[in-house]
C-alpha positions in Angstrom: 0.6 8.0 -7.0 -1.4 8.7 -4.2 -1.0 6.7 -1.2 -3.6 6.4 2.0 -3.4 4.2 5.0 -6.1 3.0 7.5 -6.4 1.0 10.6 -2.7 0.0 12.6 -1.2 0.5 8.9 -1.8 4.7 9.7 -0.4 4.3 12.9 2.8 2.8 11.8 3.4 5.0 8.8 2.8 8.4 11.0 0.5 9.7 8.3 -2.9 9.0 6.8 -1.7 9.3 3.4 1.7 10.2 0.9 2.2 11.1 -2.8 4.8 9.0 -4.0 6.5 9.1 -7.6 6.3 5.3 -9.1 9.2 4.2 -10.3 10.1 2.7 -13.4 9.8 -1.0 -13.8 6.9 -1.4 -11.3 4.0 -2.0 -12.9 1.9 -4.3 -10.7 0.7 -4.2 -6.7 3.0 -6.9 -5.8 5.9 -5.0 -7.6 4.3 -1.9 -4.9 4.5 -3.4 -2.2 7.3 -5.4 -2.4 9.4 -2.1 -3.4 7.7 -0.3 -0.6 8.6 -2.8 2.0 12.6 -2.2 1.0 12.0 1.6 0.4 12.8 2.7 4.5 12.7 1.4 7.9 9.6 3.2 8.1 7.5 0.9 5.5 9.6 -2.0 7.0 8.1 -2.6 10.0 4.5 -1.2 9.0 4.7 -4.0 6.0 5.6 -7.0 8.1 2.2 -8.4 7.8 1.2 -6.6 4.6 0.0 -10.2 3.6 -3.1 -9.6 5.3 -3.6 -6.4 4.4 -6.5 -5.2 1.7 -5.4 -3.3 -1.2 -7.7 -1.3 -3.6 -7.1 0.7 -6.6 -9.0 3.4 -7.5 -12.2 2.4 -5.1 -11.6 -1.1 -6.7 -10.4 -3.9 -4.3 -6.6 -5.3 -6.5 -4.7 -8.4 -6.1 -0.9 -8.4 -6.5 -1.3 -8.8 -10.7 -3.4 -5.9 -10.7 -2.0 -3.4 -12.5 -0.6 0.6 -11.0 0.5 3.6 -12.8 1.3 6.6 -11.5 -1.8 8.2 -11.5 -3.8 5.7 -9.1 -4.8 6.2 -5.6 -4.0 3.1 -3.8 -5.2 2.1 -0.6 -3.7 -0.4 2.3 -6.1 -1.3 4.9 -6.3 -4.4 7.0 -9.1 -6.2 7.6 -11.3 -5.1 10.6 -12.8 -7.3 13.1 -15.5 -6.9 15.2 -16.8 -8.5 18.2 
């Protein structure tokens, strides 16, 4: 699974984007991100407001029921706000 990160997100993960291998059993976005928050100190802190953050799925915007596999490119990019 491909991986890419915009906005703050990029800054906090040190990277614009990461192939990871899905593991077994996760099968959804919230199963994602919910193992991704616990996977290092590094997600830690870049997912403590992850609840604001937009997810797509293969250029298609995902809640947490949406489903993942391996394959997918997944995007995390928080909302943007002008002024």
């Amino acid at each position: 699974m491909k991986l890419k990160y915009f906005a703050w997100l990029r800054h906090s993960m040190g990277c614009e984007s990461e192939s990871i291998a899905l593991p077994d059993g996760i099968s959804n976005v919230g199963m994602l991100l919910d193992w991704l928050a616990n996977r290092d100190e590094r997600f830690r802190r870049a997912f403590d407001y992850i609840d604001v953050v937009l997810v797509s799925v293969n250029d298609e915007y995902a809640n947490r029921d949406h489903p993942v596999r391996d394959d997918d490119e997944v995007v995390l990019a928080p909302p943007i706000a002008g002024g």
